[in-house]
Structure formats: C-alpha cells, structure tokens
N, C-alpha and C positions, 0 to 999 in steps of 0.2 A: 764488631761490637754486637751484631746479634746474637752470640753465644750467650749472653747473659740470662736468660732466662733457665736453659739447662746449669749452669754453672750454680743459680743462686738455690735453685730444685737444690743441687748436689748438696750446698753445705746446709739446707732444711735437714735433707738427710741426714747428714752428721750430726745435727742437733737435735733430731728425733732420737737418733740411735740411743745416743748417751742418756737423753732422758726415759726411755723407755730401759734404759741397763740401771737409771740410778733408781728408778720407781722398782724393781724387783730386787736390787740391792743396795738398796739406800743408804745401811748403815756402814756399807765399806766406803763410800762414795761422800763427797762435800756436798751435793746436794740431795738434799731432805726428799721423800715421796711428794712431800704438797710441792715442793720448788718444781719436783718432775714433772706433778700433772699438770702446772702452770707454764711449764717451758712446753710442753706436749701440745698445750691449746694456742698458745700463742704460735706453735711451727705450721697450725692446721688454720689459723687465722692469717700467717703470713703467706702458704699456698696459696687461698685463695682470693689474697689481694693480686696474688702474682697472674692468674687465672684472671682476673677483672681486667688487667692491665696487659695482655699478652701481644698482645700487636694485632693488625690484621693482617690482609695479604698486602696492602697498600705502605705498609711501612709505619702505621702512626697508631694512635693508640686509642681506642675508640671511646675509651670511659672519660680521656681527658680533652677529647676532642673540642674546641669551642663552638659552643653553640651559636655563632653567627654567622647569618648566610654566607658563602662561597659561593664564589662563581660557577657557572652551570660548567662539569666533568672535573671539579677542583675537589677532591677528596678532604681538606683541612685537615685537623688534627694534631695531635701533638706530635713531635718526632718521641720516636721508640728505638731505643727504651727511650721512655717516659721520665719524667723528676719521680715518680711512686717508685719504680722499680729501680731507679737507680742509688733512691736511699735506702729501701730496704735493704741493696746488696753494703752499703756503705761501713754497716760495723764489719764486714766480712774484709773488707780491704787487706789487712795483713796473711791475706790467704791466697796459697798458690793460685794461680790463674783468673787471678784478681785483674780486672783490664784498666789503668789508670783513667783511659775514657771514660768508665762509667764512673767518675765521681762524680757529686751533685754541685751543681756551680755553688760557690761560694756568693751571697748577699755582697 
C-alpha cells in the first residue's frame, strides 16, 4: 500500500503530458489550450497536495495528524496513505496498478 504515492506521481504524469501535447496542439485535440492550462495547474496543485501528505518515516501522515496530546513516544497521526491521498488517487481507479486498498471508505 505504500506504493501509492509513486503510482499517483505516475498518472500526474500522464495528465501533464497530455495537457502540455493539447496546449501546443490544441486544435487536433478535444481539449482547448485554456482546458490545458487549467488541467496543467490543477496536476501542479494536485503534486503538491501529495507533497503535504507524503508520509513520514513513522508511517502517518503529519499534516493530518490530530492535534491532541498522545502519550509520551506515541507518534499519532493519521495512517498513510491518508483519506487526502487516497482520494486524490480515486478517480484514477480504472487504471493499471490501481491498489483496491487505497479506496477512500465509503460514509
């Protein structure tokens, strides 16, 4: 389950690529230049959620840590991946090496 964070990197990748292929050839492409620069900013905003949320050496996730005291050598924290990082990867689901583990629990 820790692979996730290289895995969800890979398909930014893929969604950079494309929008940086449709932003310099837009008009062979369904998506428009403004759609590009839009998908471009939102893959550079979704990095560095993933960057906020990356884990530590401890296993948890320090941005979503709760802030109430623990026990003196209790790390707390949220288990990692996090619910951040495991929605982001979640529209990505129907993509190879997609880990059914990381979906985000269902309410």
């Amino acid at each position: 389950m820790t692979d996730l964070v290289p895995w969800l990197l890979a398909q930014l990748d893929k969604v950079e690529h494309s929008a940086q292929y449709a932003a310099q050839y837009g008009r062979k492409m369904r998506m428009t230049s403004k759609s590009a620069t839009f998908a471009l900013a939102y893959v550079e905003a979704e990095r560095r959620i993933v960057e906020l949320h990356g884990g530590n050496q401890y296993g948890v996730c320090e941005t979503c840590m709760d802030p109430s005291p623990h026990a003196a050598g209790d790390v707390g924290g949220a288990d990692w991946p996090c619910l951040t990082l495991r929605l982001l990867a979640s529209p990505y689901a129907d993509r190879d090496g997609y880990d059914p583990a990381w979906a985000p629990d269902t309410p």
